[in-house]
N, C-alpha and C positions, 0 to 999 in steps of 0.2 A: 407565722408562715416560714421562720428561717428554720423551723425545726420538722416540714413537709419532707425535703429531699431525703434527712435520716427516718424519718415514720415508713415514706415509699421503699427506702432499701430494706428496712426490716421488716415490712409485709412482702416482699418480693422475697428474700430470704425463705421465710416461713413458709410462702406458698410454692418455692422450688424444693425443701426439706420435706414437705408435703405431698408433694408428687411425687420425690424421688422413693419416699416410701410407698406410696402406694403401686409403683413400677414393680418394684420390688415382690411386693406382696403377690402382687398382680400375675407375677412372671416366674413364679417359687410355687405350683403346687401338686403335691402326689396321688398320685391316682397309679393303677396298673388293670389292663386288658388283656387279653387274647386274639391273638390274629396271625394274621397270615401276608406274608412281603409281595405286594402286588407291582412293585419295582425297583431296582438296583439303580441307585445316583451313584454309588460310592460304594467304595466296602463297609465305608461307615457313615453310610447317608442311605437312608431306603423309606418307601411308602409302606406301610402298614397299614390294611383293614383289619378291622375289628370284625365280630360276630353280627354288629347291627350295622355291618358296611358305610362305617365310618372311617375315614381314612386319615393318616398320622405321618406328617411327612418328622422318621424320626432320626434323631445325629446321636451316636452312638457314645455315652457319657464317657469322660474321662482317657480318652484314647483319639491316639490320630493316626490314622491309613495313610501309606504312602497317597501322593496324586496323581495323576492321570498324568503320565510323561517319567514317571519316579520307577525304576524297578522296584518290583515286586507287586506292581497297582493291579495288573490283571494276575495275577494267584491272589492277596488277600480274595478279593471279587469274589474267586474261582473258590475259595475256601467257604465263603459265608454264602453262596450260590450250594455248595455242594453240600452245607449243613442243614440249610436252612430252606430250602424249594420246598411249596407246599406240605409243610411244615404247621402245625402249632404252636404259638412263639407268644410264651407269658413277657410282656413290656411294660418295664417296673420305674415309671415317667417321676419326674421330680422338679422342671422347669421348661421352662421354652426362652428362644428368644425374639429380636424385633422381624428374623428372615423367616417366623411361622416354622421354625426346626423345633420338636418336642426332646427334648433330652431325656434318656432314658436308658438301663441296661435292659439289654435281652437275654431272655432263657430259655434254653431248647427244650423239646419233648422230655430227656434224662433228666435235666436239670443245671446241666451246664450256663456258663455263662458264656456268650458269645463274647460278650468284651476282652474278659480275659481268656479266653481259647486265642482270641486271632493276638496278643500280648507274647502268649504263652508260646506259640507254636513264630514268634518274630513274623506279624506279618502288620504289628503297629506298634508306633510307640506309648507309653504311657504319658501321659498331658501334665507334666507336673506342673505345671503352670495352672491346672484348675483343681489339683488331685493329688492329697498328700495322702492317698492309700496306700500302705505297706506291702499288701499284699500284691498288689499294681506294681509296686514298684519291685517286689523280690522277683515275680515274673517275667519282666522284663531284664532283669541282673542276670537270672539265668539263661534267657535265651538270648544275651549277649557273649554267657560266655560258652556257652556251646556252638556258639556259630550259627544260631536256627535263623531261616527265612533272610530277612536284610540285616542282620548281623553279618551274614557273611561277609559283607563291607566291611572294610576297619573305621571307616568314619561315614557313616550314609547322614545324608543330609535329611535333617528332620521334617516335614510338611509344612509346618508356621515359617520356616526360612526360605522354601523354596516358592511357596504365593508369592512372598515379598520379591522373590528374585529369581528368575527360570534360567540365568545362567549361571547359575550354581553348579558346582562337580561336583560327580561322586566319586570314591576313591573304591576302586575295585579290588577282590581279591589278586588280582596278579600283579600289583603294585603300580598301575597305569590311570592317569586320569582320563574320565573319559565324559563327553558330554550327557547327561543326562534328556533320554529320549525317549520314545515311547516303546516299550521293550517288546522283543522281535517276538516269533511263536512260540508259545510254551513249552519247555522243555519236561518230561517227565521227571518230577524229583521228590526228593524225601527229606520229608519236616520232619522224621523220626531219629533220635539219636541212641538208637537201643529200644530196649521192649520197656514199652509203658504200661500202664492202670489198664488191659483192656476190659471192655466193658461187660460186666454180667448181664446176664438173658432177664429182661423185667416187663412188665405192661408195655411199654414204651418199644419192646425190642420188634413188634412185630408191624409196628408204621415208622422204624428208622431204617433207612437204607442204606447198605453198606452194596459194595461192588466187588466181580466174581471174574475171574475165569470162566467160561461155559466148561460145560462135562467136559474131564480128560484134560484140564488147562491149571492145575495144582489143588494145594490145599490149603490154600488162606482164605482170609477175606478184609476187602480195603477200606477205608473209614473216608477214602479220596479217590474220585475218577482218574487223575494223574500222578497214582503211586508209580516209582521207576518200575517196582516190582510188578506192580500190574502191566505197568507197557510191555513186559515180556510175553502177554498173549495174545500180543495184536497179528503173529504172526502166524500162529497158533488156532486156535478156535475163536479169538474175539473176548468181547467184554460183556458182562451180561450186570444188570440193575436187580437187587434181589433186597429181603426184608435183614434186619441183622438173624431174627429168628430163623429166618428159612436157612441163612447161611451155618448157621450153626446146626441145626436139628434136621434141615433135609439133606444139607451138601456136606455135613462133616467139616464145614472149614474151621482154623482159626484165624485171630486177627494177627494183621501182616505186623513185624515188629518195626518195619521202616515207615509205620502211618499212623501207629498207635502211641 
């Protein structure tokens, strides 16, 4: 009997080693669908249906969005709202956790990665605390030192710091602290730092939407509803919703070098 108390710690051992593996197991597996975002929690938090309208409440791997009170929370939104609206979205899952979140990277009709588009263009940080990807992290290097999105801050407070504490500051471009609040109406602006990759005419080009001037309103076309260059025809003829196809082969446009 004096050797029950050590028998019971080491079946209790072996049956929590046990569990913990099978949690594990349990909560680790890949699979990838096709669907379409049937709602915005987050810029990096969204429901997903699938084709058999099945729904996937999924947290975007590897990456944190500012939060809700954080500048820059409604443009990330506004970015993956504006890529991604009835859309076709390959979601390439790999775990979940105990809050029913499927972790997964998302990919657009081109084949981009959402994850790192909204990285790429500062509108999240890289999670290195779950994610020692290279390429995560050199996108983020550079749209630090370009100033893109919340880089413009010289120090913006990360999302895992500000759950923990909402009275946190952010330090702004004009060298003033200032409370951290829910940011005022969106300003027209541009994630572009010069002319990027713009995108060649493909299968894909004639169900992605890109945004126009109407007739007589220039000769671009935007990759964003709130390019600055685009606000210039609000006053003008207006904004008009077109195909990337159409914009290129009916309207002549090209892509704007401040959104590409």
């Amino acid at each position: 009997m004096k050797h029950l108390p050590r028998l019971l710690g080491q079946l209790v051992l072996v049956l929590t080693l046990w569990v913990a593996t099978a949690h594990t197991t349990a909560h680790r597996q890949t699979f990838h669908f096709t669907g379409k975002i049937v709602k915005m929690h987050d810029a990096d938090i969204m429901t997903i249906r699938d084709d058999k309208q099945i729904e996937f409440l999924i947290r975007l791997k590897w990456i944190d969005c500012p939060d809700s009170g954080q500048p820059f929370y409604n443009d990330a939104k506004d970015m993956v709202t504006g890529y991604c609206l009835n859309k076709d979205l390959v979601v390439k899952c790999d775990s979940h956790d105990l809050h029913g979140r499927t972790f997964a990277e998302v990919f657009l009709p081109d084949g981009r990665s959402l994850n790192r588009e909204l990285v790429k263009f500062g509108y999240a940080w890289h999670w290195k605390r779950y994610s020692d990807d290279k390429d995560y992290a050199d996108l983020e290097a550079k749209a630090r030192m370009q100033g893109r999105g919340l880089w413009q801050y010289d120090n913006p407070v990360p999302p895992w710091v500000y759950r923990r504490d909402d009275t946190v500051k952010a330090f702004n471009p004009r060298s003033t602290f200032v409370v951290s609040t829910e940011p005022k109406k969106r300003e027209w602006v541009s994630i572009g730092t010069g002319r990027q990759s713009a995108p060649e005419l493909s299968a894909a080009s004639k169900t992605t939407d890109v945004f126009i001037c109407k007739e007589g309103g220039g000769n671009l076309y935007h990759r964003i509803s709130y390019c600055k260059e685009l606000g210039k025809c609000e006053g003008t003829s207006g904004m008009a919703k077109t195909s990337h196809y159409n914009a290129v082969k009916l309207y002549g446009r090209r892509a704007c070098a401040a959104c590409y």
